[in-house]
N, C-alpha and C positions, 0 to 999 in steps of 0.2 A: 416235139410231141411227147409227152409222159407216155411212159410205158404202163401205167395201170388202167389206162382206156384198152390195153390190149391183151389185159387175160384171161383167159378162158378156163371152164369150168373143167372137170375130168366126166361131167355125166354124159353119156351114149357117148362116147368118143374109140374107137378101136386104135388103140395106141400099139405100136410096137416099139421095142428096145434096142441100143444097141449099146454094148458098151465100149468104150474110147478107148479107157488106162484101164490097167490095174496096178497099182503096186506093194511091196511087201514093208511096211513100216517097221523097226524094232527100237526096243526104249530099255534101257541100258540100267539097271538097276543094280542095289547091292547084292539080291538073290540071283542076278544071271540076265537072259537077254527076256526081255516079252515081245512075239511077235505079232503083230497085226496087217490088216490086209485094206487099202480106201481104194474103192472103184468110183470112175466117173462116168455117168449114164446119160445118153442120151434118150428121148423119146417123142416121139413123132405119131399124126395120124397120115403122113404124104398127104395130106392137101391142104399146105399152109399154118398149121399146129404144130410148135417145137417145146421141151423145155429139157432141163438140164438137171444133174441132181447129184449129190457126190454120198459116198455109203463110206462108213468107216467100222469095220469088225474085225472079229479076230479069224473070222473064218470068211473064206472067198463067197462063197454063196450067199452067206447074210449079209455082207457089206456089198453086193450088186442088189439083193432084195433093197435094202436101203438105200441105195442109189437112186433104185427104180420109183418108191415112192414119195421120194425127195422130189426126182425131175416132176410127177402129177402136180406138184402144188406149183411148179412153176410155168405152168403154161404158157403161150403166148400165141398172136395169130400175128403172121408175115404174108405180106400181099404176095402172092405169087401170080405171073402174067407169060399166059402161051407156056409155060413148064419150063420157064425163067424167072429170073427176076425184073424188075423194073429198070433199073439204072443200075447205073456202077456205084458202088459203097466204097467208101477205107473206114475202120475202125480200129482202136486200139484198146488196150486192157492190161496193166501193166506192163513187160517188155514186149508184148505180141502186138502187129500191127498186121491187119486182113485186108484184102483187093478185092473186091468182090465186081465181077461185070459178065454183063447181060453174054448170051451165046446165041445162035443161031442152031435151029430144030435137029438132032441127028449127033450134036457136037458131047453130050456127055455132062458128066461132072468133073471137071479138069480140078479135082480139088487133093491137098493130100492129107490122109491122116484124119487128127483131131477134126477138120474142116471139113473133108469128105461126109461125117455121120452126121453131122450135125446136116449139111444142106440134104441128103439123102434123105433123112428122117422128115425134115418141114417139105418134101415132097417135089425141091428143084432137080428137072429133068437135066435139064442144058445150061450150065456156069461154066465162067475161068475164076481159076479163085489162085489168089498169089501171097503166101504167110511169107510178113520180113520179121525182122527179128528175133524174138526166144520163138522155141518150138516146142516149150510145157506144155501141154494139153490143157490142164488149167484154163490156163489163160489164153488157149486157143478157141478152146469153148466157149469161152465166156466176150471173147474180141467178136466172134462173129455172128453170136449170137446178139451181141450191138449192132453189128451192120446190119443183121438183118429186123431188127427194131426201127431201124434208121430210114428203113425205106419206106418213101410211101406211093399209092396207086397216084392215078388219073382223077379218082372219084376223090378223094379225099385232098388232093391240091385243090380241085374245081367248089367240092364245097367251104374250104377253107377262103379261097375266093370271092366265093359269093354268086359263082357262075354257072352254070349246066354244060355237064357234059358234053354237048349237041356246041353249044359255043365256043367250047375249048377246043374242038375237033373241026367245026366248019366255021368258025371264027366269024 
């Protein structure tokens, strides 16, 4: 499924932020060190809106403002079912590879880190989420924000089908 069937505008949307990373860049010059600061921003409206957005400045504040309106233009909508997901995911994104699977009502966000904001943000109540290899944020963010592209509803199998809901369910 292309991911540009799936983005969403920034109009009426109550988006809140969080941010992931930050870190302190410096670039080694012949006048001495120059330091800088890139935040990685998540932003979400919890009910199925994610996007992602990375800020680079020399001052902490202006490279998360940056961040923040990096993530707007990447929006995306993720099926979310019961304040789960649909099915289990694995995605990968350079050395990061994500697990993503359904939970049961009460169980949480079993996720950590980079992973935890990012499903927090698009609005999942109840996941088991299991990061295997690197653990950049980068490419945490960006691995699971695949698996969650990757998923699709009930509704959207049955019309890809060709069939009604009502059939797929009482067969």
């Amino acid at each position: 499924m292309s991911t540009s069937i799936r983005k969403v505008k920034t109009s009426d949307l109550e988006l809140k932020d969080k941010l992931v990373s930050i870190q302190r860049v410096t670039k080694v010059t012949k006048g001495g060190r120059n330091f800088g600061f890139t935040a990685i921003v998540v932003v979400g409206n919890e009910d199925g809106i994610v996007g992602y957005g990375l800020g680079k400045a020399k001052e902490v504040t202006t490279a998360i403002a940056k961040g923040v309106e990096a993530a707007k233009k990447n929006l995306v909508k993720v099926p979310i079912y019961k304040g789960t997901i649909p099915h289990e995911q694995i995605a990968t994104f350079g050395g990061a590879e994500v697990f993503l699977k359904p939970a049961s009502h009460g169980t949480g966000v079993k996720a950590g880190g980079a992973m935890r904001a990012v499903l927090e943000s698009v609005g999942v109540k109840d996941v088991l989420a299991k990061s295997k290899g690197s653990s950049n944020p980068h490419n945490l963010v960006k691995a699971t924000i695949e698996a969650l592209l990757k998923l699709r509803d009930a509704r959207s199998i049955a019309d890809h089908r060709g069939v009604t809901l009502d059939k797929v369910f009482n067969g």
